[in-house]
C-alpha positions in Angstrom: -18.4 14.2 -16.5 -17.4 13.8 -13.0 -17.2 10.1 -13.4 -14.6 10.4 -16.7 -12.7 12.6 -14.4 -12.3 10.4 -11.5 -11.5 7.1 -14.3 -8.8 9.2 -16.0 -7.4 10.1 -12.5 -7.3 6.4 -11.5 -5.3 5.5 -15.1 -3.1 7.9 -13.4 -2.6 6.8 -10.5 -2.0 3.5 -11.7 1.2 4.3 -13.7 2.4 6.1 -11.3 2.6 3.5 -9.3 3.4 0.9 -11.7 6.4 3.6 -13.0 7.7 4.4 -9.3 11.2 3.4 -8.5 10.4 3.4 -4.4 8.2 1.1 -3.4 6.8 3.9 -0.2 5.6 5.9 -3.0 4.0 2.8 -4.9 2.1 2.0 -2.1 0.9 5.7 -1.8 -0.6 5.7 -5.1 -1.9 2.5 -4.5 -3.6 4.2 -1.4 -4.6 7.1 -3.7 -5.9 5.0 -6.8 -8.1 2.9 -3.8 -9.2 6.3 -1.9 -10.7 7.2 -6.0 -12.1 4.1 -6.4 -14.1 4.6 -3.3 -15.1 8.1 -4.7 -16.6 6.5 -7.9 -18.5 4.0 -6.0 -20.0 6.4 -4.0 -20.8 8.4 -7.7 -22.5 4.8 -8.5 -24.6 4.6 -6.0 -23.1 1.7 -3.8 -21.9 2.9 -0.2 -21.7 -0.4 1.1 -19.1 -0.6 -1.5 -17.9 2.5 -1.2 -17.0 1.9 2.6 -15.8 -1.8 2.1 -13.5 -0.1 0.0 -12.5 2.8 2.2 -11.8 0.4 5.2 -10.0 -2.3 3.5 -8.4 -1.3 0.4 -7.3 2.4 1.8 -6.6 1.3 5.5 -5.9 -2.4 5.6 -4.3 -3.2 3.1 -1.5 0.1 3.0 -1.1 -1.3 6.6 -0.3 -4.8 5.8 2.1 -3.7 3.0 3.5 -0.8 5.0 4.1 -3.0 8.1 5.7 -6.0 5.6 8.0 -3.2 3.9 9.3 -2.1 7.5 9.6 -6.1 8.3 12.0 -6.4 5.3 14.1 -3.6 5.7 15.1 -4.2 9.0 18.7 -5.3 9.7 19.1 -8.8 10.9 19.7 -9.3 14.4 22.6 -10.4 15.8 22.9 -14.1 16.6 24.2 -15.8 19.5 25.6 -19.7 19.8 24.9 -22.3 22.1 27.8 -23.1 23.3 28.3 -20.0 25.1 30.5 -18.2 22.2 30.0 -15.3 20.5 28.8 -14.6 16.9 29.9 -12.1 14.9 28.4 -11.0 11.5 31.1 -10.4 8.8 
């Protein structure tokens, strides 16, 4: 019961975050669908698993994508010449 629970909370999680516009809150229910996949390992027996997944799929990895988003959305910095002029962005 608890396990059909838990799989019908990950389908959810799932289209949320296949359905959000924002990519922030894609990656939250990517954190959340990883956070109940680490619950149902633990319901199956497997806490090596279970903590694999906790560490890298729930910590890591929203990391990595959370520092790449940040990267991305940053404004370009501005440029200077060589020759000793300045640059100016348009």
């Amino acid at each position: 019961m608890l396990n059909t629970f838990i799989y019908l909370l990950m389908i959810m999680a799932a289209l949320f975050m296949v359905a959000s516009r924002e990519i922030i809150r894609s990656l939250i229910w990517l954190s959340v669908f990883s956070i109940l996949l680490t619950f149902q390992y633990a319901l199956l027996q497997a806490p090596d698993v279970a903590i694999t997944e906790a560490a890298l799929g729930t910590g890591l990895s929203t990391l990595v994508f959370l520092t790449a988003i940040r990267k991305t959305r940053e404004k370009p910095q501005q440029r200077e010449t060589t020759h000793g002029g300045s640059y100016t962005d348009d």
